[in-house]
C-alpha positions as CSV (number, residue, x, y, z in Angstrom):
1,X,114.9,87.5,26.1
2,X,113.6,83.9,27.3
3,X,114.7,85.4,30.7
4,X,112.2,88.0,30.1
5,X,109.6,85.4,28.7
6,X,110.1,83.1,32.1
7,X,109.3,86.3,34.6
8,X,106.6,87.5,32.6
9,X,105.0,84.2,32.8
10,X,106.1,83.7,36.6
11,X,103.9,86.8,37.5
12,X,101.1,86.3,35.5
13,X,100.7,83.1,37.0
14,X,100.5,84.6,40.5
15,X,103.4,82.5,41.6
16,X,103.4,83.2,45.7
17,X,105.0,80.0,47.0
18,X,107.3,77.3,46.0
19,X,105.4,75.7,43.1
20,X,105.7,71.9,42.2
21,X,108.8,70.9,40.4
22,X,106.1,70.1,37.2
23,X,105.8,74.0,36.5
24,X,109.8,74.5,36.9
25,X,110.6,71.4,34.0
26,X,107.9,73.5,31.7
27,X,108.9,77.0,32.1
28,X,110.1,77.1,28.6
29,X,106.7,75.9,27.2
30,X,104.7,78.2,29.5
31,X,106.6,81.0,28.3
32,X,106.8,80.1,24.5
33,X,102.7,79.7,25.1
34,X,102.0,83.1,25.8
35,X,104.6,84.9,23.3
36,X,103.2,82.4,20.5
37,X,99.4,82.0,21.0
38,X,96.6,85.0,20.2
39,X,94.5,85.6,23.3
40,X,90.8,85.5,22.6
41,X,88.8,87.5,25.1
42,X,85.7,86.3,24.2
43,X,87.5,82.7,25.7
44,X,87.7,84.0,29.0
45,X,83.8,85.1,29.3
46,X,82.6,81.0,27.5
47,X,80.5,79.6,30.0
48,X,82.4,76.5,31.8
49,X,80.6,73.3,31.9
50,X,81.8,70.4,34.7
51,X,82.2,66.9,33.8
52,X,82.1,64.7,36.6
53,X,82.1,60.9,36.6
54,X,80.9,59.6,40.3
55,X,80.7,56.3,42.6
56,X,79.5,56.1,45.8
57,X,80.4,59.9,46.9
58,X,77.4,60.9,49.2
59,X,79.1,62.2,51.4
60,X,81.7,64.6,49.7
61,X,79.8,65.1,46.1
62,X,77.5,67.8,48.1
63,X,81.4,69.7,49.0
64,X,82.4,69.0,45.6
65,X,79.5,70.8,43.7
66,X,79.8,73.5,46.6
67,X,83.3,74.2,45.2
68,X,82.3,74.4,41.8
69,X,79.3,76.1,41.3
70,X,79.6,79.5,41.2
71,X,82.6,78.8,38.1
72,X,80.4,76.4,36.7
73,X,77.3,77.3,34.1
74,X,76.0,73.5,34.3
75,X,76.7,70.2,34.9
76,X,77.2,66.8,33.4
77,X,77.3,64.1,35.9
78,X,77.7,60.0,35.0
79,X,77.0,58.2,38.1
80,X,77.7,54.5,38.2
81,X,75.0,52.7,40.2
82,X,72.6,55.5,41.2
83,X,74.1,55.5,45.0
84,X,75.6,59.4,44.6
85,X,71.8,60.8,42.7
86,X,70.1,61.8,45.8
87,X,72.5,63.6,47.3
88,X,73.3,65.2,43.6
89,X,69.5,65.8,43.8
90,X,69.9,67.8,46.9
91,X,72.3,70.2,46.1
92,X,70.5,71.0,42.4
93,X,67.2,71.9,44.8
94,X,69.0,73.9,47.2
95,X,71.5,75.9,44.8
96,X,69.1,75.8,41.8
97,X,72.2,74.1,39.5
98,X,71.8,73.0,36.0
99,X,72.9,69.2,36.7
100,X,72.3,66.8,33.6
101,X,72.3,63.4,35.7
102,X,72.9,59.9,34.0
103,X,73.5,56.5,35.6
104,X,75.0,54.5,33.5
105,X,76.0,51.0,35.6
106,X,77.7,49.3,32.1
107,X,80.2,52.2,31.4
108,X,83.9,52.2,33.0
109,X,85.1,55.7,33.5
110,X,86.7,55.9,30.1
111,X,83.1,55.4,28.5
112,X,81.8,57.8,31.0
113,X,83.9,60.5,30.0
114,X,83.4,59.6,26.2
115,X,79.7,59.9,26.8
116,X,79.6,63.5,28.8
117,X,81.7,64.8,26.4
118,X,79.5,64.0,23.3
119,X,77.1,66.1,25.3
120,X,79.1,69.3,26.0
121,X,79.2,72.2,23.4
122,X,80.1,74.9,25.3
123,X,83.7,76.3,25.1
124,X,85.3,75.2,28.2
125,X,84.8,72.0,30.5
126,X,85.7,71.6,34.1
127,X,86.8,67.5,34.9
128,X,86.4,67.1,38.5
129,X,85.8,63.9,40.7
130,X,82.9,63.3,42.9
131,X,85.7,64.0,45.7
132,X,87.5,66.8,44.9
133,X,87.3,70.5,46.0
134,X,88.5,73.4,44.8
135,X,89.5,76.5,46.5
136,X,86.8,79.1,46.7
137,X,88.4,82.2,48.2
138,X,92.0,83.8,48.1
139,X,94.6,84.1,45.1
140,X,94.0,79.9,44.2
141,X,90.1,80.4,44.0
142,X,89.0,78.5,41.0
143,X,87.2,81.8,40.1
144,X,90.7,83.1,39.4
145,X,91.2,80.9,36.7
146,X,89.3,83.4,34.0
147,X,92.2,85.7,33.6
148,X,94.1,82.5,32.4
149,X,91.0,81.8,29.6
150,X,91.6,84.0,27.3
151,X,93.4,81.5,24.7
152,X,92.3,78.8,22.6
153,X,93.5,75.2,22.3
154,X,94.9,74.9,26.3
155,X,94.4,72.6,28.9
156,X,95.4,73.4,32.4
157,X,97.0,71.1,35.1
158,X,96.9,71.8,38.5
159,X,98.8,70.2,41.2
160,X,96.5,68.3,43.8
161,X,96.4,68.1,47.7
162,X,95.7,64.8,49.3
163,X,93.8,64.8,52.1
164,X,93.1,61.6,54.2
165,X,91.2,60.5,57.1
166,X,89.3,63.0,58.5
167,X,90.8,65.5,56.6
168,X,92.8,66.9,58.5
169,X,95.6,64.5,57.4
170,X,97.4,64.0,54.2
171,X,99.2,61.4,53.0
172,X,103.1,59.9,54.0
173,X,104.5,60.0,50.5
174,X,102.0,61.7,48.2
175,X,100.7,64.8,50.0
176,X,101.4,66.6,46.5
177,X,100.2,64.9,43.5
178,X,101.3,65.3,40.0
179,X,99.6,67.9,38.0
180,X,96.1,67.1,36.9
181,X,94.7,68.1,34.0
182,X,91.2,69.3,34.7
183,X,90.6,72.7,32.5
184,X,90.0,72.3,28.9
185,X,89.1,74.4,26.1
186,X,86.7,72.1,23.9
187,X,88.4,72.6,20.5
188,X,86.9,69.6,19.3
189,X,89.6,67.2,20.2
190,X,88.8,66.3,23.8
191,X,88.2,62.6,24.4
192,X,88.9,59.3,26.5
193,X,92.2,58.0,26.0
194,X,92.6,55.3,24.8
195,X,94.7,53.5,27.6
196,X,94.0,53.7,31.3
197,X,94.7,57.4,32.4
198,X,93.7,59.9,35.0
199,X,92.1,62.0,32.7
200,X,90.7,62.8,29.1
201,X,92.7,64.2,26.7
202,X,92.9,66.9,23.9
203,X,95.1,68.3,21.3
204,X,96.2,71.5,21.8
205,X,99.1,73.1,24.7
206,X,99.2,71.2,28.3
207,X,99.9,74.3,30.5
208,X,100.7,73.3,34.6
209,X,99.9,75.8,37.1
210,X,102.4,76.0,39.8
211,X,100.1,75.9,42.4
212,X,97.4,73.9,43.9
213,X,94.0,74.8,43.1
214,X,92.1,71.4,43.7
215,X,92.1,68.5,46.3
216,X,91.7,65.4,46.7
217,X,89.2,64.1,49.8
218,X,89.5,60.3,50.5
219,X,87.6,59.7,52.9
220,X,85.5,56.3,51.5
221,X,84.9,53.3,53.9
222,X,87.6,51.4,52.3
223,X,90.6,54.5,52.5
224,X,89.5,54.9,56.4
225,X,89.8,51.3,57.0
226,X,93.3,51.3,55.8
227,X,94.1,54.5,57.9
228,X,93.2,53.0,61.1
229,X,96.3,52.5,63.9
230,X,98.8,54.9,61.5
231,X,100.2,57.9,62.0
232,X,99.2,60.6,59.3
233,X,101.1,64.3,59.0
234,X,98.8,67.0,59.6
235,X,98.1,69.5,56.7
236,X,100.8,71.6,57.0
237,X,99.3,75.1,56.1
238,X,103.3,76.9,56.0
239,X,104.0,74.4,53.4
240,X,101.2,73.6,51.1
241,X,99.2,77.1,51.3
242,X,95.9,77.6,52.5
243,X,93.5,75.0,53.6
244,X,90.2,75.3,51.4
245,X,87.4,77.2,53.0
246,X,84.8,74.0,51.7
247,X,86.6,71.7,53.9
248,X,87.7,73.4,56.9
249,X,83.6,73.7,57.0
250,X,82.8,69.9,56.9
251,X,85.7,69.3,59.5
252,X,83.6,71.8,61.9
253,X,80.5,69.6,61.6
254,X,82.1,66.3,61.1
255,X,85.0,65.8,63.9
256,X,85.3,62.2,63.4
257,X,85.3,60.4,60.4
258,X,85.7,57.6,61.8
């Protein structure tokens, strides 16, 4: 029976390549997730608002947004010192987005994501960085993810791509990156923790997808300076799956990053 349980899940998940050991070690829990919780189709149709808590991302907030927007119903945005607004600014003219922009130079990230969330009522919300992409086409576009919201009290992880440099690199050790979460159902409990974390957090069944749907674009002043006179693996598409369509178009206009 559990067998049963673990391929059903397998295949609703669209597993097509070796996933990250994270979804293997919570198989069990997937499978126990969608035997024991009610789907709610009225879940999967909520409108999706993005959280996003920026500094100093000019150049890849307008990839970012890109990524995002056609998932997204609106935007809340807490930028630090103002740096990232025009830019934001930009994109909301030339996409007509619904972005509700706040600088707030006093508040640390945990604050910032206690203060966009006071301000979100909508069903589901989206946490993404000011430099992170997701996919927008094939089997891991973020668009995908609806069939998956269909049930209450979830929040999903993804595993993230690093990319480094100009992008066309990732990193030695941590190509892969633990499972974020960044998809929540807002049941009422999602809030800052309380100690220094990656993310917000929320009561309710922590559900990791076995692939990678976001990544991770380091390309400030301060990563590139570090990255200068080392040797960087290329982005190897056989092993970590397709290289998101947002990107591959800023690496035709920007060659050099440096």
């Amino acid at each position: 029976m559990i067998k049963d349980y673990l391929r059903a899940t397998i295949k609703k998940l669209g597993l097509t390549s070796r996933p990250h050991p994270f979804f293997f070690s919570n198989l069990l829990h997937i499978g126990s997730f969608f035997k024991s919780v009610k789907r709610d189709s009225s879940l999967a149709k909520g409108d999706v608002v993005c959280l996003i808590a920026t500094w100093d991302e000019g150049l890849m907030i307008r990839y970012a947004l890109k990524s995002s927007k056609d998932f997204v119903y609106r935007y809340v945005v807490i930028d630090k010192d103002g740096s990232t607004v025009p830019y934001i600014e930009e994109c909301q003219d030339r996409w007509d987005l619904d972005i509700e922009i706040h600088v707030k130079p006093k508040l640390n990230l945990r604050d910032s994501w206690a203060f966009g969330i006071k301000r979100i009522d909508e069903p589901w919300i989206l946490i993404q960085d000011g430099d992170e992409v997701f996919h927008t086409d094939g089997p891991r576009s973020i668009q995908n993810l609806r069939q998956f919201m269909d049930r209450p009290n979830v929040v999903y992880c993804t595993p993230m791509v690093l990319l480094m440099g100009d992008l066309h690199h990732t990193h030695q050790r941590h190509t892969i990156m633990p499972p974020h979460p960044f998809l929540y159902h807002n049941n009422g409990t999602l809030r800052a923790p309380s100690l220094k974390s990656d993310h917000p957090v929320m009561d309710g069944w922590k559900i990791g997808l076995p692939e990678p749907y976001k990544f991770n674009c380091r390309i400030k002043p301060r990563v590139r300076a570090g990255l200068l006179g080392r040797k960087l693996p290329i982005f190897n598409i056989q092993k970590y799956g397709p290289y998101p369509k947002v990107i591959r178009h800023l690496v035709e206009k920007n060659t050099n990053f440096f």
